[in-house]
TILO-457100 format. One record per residue (C-alpha): residue number from 1; x, y, z; residue in one letter. Coordinates in nm, 3 decimals, always signed. Layout:
R     k         X         Y         Z   r
R   NUM         X         Y         Z   A
...
END
This chain:
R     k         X         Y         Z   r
R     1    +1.544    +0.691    -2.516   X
R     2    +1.387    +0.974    -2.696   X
R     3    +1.272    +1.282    -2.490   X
R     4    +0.911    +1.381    -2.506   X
R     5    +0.828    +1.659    -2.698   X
R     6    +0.494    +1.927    -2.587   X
R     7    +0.251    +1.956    -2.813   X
R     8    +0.208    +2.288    -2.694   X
R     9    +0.355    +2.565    -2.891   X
R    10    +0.672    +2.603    -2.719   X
R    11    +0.798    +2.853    -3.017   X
R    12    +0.553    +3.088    -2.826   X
R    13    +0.766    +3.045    -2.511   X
R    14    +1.090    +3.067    -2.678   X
R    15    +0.976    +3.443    -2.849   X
R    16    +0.826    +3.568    -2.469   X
R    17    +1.187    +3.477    -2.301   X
R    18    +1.375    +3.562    -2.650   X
R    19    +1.258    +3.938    -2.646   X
R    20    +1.276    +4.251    -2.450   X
R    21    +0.907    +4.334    -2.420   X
R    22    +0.820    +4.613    -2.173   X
R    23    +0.435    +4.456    -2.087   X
R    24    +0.612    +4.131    -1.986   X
R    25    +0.850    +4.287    -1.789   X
R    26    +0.904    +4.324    -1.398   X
R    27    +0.725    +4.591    -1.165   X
R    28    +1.117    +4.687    -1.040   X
R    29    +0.938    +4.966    -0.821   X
R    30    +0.735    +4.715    -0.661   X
R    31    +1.017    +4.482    -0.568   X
R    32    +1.210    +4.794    -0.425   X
R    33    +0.942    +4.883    -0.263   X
R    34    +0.912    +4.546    -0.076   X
R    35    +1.264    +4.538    -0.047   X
R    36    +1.274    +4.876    +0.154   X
R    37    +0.988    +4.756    +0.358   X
R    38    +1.216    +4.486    +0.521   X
R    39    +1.398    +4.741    +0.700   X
R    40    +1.661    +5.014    +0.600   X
R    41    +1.961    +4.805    +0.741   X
R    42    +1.854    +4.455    +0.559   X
R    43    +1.804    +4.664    +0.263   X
R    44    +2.141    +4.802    +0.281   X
R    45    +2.295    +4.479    +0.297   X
R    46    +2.139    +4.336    +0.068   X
R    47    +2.217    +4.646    -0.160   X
R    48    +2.592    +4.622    -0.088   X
R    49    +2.628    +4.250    -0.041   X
R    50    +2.433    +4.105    -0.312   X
R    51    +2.413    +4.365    -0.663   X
R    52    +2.296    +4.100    -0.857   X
R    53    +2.023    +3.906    -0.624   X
R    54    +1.742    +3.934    -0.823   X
R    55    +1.703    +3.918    -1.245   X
R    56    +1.614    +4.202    -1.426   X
R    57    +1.301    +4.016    -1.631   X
R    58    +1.113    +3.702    -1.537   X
R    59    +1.105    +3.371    -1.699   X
R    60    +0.788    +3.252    -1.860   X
R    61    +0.724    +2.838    -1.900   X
R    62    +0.399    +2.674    -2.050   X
R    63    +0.144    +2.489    -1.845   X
R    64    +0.274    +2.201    -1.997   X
R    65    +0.619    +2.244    -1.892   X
R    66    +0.469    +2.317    -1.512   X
R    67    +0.273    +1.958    -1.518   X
R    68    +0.553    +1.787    -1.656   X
R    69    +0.822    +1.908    -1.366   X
R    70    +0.523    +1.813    -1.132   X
R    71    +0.511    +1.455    -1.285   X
R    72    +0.854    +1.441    -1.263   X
R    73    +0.903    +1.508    -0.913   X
R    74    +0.588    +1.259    -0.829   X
R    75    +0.752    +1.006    -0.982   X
R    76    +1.102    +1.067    -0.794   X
R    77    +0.941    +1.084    -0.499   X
R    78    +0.728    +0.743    -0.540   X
R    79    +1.094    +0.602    -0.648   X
R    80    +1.290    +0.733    -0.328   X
R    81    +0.972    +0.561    -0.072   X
R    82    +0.759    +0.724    +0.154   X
R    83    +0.967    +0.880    +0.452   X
R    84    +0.978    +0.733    +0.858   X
R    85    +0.627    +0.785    +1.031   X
R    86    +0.723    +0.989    +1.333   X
R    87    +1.057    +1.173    +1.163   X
R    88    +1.073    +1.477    +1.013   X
R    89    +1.046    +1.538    +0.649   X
R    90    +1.278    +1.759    +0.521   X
R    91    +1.226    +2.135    +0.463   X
R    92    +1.291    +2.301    +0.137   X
R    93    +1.342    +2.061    -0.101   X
R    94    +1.471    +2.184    -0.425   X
R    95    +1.402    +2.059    -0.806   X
R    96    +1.654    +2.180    -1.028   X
R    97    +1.543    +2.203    -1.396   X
R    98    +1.699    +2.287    -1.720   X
R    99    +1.401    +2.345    -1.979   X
R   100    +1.431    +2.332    -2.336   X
R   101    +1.246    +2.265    -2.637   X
R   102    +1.281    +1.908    -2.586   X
R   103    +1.136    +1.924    -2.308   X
R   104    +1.201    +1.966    -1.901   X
R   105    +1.520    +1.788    -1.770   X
R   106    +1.573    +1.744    -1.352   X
R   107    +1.960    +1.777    -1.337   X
R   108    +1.955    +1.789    -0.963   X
R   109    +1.749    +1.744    -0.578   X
R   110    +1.880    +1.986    -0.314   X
R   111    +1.771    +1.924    +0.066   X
R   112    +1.872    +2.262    +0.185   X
R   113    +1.763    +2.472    -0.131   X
R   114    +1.826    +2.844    -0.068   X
R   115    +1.645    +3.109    -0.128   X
R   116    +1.280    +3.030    -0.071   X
R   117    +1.213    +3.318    +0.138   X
R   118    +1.368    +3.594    -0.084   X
R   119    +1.202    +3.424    -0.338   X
R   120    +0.856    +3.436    -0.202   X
R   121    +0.961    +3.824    -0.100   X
R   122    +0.995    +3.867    -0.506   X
R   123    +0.675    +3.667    -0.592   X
R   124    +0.496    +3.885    -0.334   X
R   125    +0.608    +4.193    -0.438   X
R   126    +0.440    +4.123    -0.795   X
R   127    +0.143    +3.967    -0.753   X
R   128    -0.071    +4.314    -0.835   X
R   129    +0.158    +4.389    -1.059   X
R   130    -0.023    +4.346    -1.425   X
R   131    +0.222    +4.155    -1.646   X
R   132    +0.163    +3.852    -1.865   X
R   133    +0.146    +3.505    -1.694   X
R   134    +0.071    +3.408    -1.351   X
R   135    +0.317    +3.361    -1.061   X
R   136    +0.381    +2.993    -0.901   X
R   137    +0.357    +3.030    -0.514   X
R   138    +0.127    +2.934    -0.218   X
R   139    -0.132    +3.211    -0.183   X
R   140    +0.018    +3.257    +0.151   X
R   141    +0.383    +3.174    +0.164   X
R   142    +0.448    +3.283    +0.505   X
R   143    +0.195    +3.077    +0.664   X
R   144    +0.245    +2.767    +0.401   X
R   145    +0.656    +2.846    +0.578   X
R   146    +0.576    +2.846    +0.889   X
R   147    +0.311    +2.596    +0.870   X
R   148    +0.597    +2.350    +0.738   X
R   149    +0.870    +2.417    +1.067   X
R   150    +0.513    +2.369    +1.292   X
R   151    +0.456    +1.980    +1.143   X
R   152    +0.836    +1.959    +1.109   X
R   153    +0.766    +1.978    +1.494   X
R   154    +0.480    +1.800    +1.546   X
R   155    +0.562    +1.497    +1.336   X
R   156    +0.816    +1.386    +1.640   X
R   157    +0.655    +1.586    +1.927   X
R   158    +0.293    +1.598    +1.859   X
R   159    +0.075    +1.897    +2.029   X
R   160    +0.367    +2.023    +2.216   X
R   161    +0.427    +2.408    +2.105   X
R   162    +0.744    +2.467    +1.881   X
R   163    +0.914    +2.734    +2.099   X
R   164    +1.256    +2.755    +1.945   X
R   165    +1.445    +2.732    +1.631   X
R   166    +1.846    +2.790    +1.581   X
R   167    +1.863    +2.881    +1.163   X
R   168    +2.284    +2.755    +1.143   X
R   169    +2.537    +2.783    +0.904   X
R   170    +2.894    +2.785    +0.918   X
R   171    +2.995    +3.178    +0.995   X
R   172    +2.629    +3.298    +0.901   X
R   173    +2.678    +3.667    +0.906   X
R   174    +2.962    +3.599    +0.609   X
R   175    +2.721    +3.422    +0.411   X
R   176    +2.620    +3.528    +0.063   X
R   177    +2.242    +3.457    +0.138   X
R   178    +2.276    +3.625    +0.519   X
R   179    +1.981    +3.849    +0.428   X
R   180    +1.789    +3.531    +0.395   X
R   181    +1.838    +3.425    +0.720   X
R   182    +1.723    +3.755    +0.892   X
R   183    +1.428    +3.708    +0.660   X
R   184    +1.323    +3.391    +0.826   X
R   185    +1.440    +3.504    +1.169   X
R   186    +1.152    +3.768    +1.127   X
R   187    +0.918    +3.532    +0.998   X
R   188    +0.945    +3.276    +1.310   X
R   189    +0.949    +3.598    +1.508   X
R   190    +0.628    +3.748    +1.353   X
R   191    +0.481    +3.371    +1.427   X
R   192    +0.563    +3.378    +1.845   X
R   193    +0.841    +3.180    +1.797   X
R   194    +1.171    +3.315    +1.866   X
R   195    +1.506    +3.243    +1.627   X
R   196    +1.824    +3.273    +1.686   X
R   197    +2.125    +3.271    +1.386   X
R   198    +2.359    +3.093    +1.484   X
R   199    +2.710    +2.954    +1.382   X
R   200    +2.737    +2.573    +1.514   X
R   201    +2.997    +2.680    +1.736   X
R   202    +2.762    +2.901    +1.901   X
R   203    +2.577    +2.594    +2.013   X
R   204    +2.650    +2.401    +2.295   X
R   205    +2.528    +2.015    +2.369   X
R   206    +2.438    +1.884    +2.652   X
R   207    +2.291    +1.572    +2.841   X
R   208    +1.925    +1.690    +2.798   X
R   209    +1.953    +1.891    +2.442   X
R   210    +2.125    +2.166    +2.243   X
R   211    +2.116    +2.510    +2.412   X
R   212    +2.228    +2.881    +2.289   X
R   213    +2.320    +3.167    +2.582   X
R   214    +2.113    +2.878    +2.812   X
R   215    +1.812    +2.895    +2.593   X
R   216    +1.744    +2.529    +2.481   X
R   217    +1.661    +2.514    +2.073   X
R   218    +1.379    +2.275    +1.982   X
R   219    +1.465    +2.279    +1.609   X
R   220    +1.787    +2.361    +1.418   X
R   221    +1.648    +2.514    +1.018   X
R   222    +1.949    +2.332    +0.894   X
R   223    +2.161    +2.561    +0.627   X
R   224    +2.460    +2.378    +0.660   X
R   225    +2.674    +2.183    +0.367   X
R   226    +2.831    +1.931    +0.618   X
R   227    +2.535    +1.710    +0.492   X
R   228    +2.656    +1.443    +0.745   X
R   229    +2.755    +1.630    +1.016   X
R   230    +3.094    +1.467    +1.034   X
R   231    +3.217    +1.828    +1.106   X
R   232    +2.994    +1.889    +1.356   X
R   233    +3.007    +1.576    +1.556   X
R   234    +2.823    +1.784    +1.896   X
R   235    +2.503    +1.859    +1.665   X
R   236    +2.483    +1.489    +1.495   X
R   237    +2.503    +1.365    +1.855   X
R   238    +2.234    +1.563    +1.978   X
R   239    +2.015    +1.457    +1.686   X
R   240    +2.123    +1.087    +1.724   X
R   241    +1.966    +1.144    +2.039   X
R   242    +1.647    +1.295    +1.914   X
R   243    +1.700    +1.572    +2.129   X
R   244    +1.654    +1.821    +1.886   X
R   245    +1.431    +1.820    +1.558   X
R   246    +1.696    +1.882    +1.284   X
R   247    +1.530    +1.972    +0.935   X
R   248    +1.715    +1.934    +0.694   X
R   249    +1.882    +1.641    +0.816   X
R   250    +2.185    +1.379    +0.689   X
R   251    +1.903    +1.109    +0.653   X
R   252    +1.730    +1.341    +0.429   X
R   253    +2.044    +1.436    +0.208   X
R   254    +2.114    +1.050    +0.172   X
R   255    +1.786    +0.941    +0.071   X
R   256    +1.725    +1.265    -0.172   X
R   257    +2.055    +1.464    -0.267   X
R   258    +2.333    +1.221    -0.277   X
R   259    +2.412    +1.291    -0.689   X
R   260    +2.418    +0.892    -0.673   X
R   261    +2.104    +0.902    -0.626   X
R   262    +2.012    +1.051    -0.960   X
R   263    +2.202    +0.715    -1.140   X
R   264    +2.022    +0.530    -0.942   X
R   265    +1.673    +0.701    -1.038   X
R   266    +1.779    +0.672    -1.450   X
R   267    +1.847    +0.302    -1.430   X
R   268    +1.524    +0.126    -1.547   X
R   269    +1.696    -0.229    -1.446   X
R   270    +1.790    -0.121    -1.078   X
R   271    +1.420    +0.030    -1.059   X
R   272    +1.223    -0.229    -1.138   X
R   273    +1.409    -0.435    -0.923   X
R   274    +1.308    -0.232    -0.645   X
R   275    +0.939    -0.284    -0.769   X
R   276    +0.871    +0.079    -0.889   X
R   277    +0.553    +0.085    -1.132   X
R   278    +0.727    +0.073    -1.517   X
R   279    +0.533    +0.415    -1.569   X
R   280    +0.702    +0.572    -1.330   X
R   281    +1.025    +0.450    -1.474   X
R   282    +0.908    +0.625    -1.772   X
R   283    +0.889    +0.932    -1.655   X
R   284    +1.200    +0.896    -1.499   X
R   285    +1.380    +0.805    -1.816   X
R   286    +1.243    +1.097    -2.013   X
R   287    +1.234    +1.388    -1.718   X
R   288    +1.614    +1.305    -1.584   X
R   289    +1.949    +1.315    -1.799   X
R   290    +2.075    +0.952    -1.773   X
R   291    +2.357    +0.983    -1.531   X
R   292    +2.627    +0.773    -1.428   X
R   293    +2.885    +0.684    -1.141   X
R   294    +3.168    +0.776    -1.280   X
R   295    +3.503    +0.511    -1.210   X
R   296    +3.847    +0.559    -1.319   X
R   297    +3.902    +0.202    -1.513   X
R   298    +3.687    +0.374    -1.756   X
R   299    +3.891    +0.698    -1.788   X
R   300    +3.939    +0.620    -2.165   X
R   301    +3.574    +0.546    -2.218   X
R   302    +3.485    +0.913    -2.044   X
R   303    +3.714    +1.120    -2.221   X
R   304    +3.591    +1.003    -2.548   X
R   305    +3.250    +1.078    -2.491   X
R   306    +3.319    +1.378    -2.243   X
R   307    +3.146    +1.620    -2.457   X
R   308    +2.800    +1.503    -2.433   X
R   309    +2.841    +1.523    -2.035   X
R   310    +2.814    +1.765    -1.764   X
R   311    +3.075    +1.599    -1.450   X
R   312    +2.931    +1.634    -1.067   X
R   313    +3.109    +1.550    -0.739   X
R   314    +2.915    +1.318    -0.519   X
R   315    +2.981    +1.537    -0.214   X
R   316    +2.946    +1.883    -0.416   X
R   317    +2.708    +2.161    -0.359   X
R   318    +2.682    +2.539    -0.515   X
R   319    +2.815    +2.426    -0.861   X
R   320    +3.145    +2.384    -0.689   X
R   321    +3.369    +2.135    -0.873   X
R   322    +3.121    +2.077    -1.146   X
R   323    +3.203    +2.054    -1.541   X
R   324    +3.128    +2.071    -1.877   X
R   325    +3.271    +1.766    -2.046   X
R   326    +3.352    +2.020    -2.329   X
R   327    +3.527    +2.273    -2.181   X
R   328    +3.740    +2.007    -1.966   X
R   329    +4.095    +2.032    -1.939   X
R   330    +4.315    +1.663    -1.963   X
R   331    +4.449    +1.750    -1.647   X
R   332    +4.096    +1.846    -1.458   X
R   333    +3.978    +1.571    -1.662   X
R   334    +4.237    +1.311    -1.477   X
R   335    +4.154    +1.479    -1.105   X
R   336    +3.738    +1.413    -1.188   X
R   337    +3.869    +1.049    -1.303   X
R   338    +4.029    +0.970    -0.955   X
R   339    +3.782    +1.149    -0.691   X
R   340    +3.398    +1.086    -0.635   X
R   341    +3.201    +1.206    -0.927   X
R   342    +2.857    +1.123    -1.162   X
R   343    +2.842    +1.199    -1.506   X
R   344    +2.478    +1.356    -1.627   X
R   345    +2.432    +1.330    -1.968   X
R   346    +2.412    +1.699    -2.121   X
R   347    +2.068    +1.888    -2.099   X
R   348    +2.109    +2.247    -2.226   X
R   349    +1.938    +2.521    -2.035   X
R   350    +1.714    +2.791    -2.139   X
R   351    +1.774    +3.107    -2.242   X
R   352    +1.621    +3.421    -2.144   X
R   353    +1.709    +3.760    -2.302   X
R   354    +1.744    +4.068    -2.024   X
R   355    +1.796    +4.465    -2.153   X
R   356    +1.931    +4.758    -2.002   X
R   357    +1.860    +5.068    -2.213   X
R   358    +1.956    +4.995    -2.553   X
R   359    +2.156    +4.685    -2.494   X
R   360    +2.076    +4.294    -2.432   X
R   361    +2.215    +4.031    -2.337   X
R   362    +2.110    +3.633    -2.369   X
R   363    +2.136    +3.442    -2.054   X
R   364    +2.086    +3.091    -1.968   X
R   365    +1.836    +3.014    -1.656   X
R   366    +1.757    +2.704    -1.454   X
R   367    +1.413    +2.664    -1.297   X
R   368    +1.389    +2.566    -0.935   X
R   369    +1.076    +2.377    -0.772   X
R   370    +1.072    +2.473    -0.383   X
R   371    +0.865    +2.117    -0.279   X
R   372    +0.727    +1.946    +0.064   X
R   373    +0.609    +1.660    +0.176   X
R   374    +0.559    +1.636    -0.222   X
R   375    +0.376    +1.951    -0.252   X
R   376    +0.505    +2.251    -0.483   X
R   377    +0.487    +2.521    -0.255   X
R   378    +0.688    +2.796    -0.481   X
R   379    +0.889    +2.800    -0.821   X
R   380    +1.181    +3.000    -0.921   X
R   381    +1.443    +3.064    -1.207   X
R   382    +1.794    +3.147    -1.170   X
R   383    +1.968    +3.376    -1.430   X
R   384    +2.339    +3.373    -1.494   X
R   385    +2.630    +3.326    -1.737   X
R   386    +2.907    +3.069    -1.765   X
R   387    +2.908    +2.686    -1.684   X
R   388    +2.672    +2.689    -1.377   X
R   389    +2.456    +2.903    -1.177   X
R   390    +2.643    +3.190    -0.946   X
R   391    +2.482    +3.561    -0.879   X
R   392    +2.724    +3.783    -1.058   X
R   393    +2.596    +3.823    -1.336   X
R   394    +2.481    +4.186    -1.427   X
R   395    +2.061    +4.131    -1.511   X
R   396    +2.103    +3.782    -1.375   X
R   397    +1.981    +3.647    -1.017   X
R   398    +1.691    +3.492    -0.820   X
R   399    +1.397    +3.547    -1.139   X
R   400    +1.027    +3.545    -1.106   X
R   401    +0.840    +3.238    -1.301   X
R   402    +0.565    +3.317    -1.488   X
R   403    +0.319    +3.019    -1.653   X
R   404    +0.160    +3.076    -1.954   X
R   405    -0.183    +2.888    -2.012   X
END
């Protein structure tokens, strides 16, 4: 089916992020500035740890492009059915888009998108700043945050004061995105509510709950990739139990982020069999790649047509695993044909140009929609080179968004 096209004049769009152009540019002494304000230890780590964390120049998108992710996003989350009464609802969902002049393509849903809050530090950090376009974020991200743990809470405890929270991930402090967590730590913190970082071993379950150095945690922020928990069987139990409120959770992953999912949203049959409106199915059709499960009786099949098609494990996250159908070898070709993968049909990302004194350099970006309970809260693009996203690129990063009217 044919994309849909903007009558806007996205030429306009391709010249902003095309050029080098010093009154669309970024405040840098701004964003140093708020970066120094978080503290002259976070700011060395994030100085030595992560060189490349934030882009060099922003990414501008039209209105148009905005309302279409927006109706794209509506429309997967009418597909995917409204979520349990009384259970949480998932923090920090994230929309993945590759835009283009044929218009915005969702290549992916993420349960436990990173970077919200450093992106919300960058957003911040700009918003007196006088450059072309308006930022996309909540007029008040920190409270719109914490606002979102708080009914996170309440949706399963009611009035009851959220006391608590554990923010876990596997070995935290060796994480690339550590600064993040201390970020949010300070944020709970800054709200009355204390945080603790914690590696799941750190955590111990027992009959009545989940407790750290005998301090029971009323609600893990959930930065794990064990999107099932099968690794950590003492914090699935515990949850199982509904002794703690667990947000992210595996229920969330399965109903938004399993890359099955996204076959399942481009198949018009399989949709209307599940009664979703056909204009919904529309937008579906021309917002998402068509994507496939991919099965190895059809190995011959794939590798003929392997060029129009970017290759996904089912169980992937981070870009990990993932290929260009194009730049596949016969032998990774043969490992994708016997393990768990989808096939997305190939949307090209952007480009956005980024200088450094007299030279430039063209590199591709994503766009990411930070969403709850269906509501944008925040947008962000990620700049980079190579076959997927990844923070080593010199002027690439965590970008700001900027919409033109």
């Amino acid at each position: 089916m044919a994309r849909e096209h903007f009558d806007v004049d996205q030429d306009f769009i391709v010249h902003l992020n095309g050029e080098c152009l010093d009154w669309a540019g970024m405040d840098a002494e701004a964003l140093q500035g708020e970066l120094k304000a978080q503290g002259e230890d976070w700011y060395g780590l994030v100085s030595e740890r992560c060189p490349h964390l934030f882009a060099a120049a922003p990414v501008f998108i039209s209105d148009q492009q905005l309302q279409q992710m927006q109706k794209v996003i509506a429309a997967a989350e009418q597909a995917l059915g409204p979520s349990d009464k009384d259970a949480p609802l998932g923090v920090f969902y994230g929309y993945d888009f590759h835009l283009n002049t044929q218009g915005v393509h969702l290549i992916e849903i993420n349960t436990n998108a990173g970077g919200a809050f450093l992106n919300a530090l960058l957003i911040d950090s700009q918003r007196t700043a006088k450059l072309y376009g308006e930022a996309v974020g909540e007029t008040d991200m920190e409270q719109a945050f914490i606002g979102m743990f708080r009914n996170e809470w309440r949706r399963v405890h009611g009035d009851i004061p959220l006391q608590t929270v554990a923010i876990v991930d596997e070995q935290p402090e060796s994480q690339y995105l550590y600064a993040e967590f201390l970020l949010a730590q300070k944020l709970f913190k800054r709200a009355g509510i204390s945080a603790f970082i914690a590696d799941p071993a750190q955590l111990e379950a027992r009959e009545d709950g989940l407790y750290r150095e005998g301090r029971r945690i009323d609600l893990i922020y959930n930065r794990l990739t064990d999107f099932d928990l099968t690794r950590h069987v003492h914090l699935r139990e515990v949850w199982e139990r509904q002794q703690v409120v667990l947000t992210p959770g595996p229920a969330h992953h399965a109903k938004y982020a399993d890359k099955r999912k996204l076959a399942w949203l481009t198949d018009a049959a399989a949709l209307r069999g599940a009664g979703v409106a056909d204009e919904v199915i529309l937008t579906l059709q021309q917002g998402i790649p068509h994507t496939e499960i991919v099965r190895a009786e059809d190995a011959e099949h794939w590798w003929s047509i392997r060029k129009e098609w970017f290759f996904k494990p089912v169980s992937g996250y981070g870009s990990k695993g993932t290929y260009r159908g194009d730049k596949m070898t016969k032998r990774v070709f043969e490992e994708v044909m016997q393990a768990d993968y989808i096939a997305q049909q190939l949307a090209v990302p952007g480009e956005r140009k980024v200088c450094s004194g007299d030279e430039s350099v063209s590199l591709k970006y994503d766009v990411r929609c930070y969403v709850y309970a269906g509501r944008l809260q925040m947008i962000a693009a990620r700049l980079y080179q190579g076959q997927t996203t990844n923070f080593r690129t010199a002027g690439g990063g965590f970008a700001l968004v900027r919409v033109i009217l």
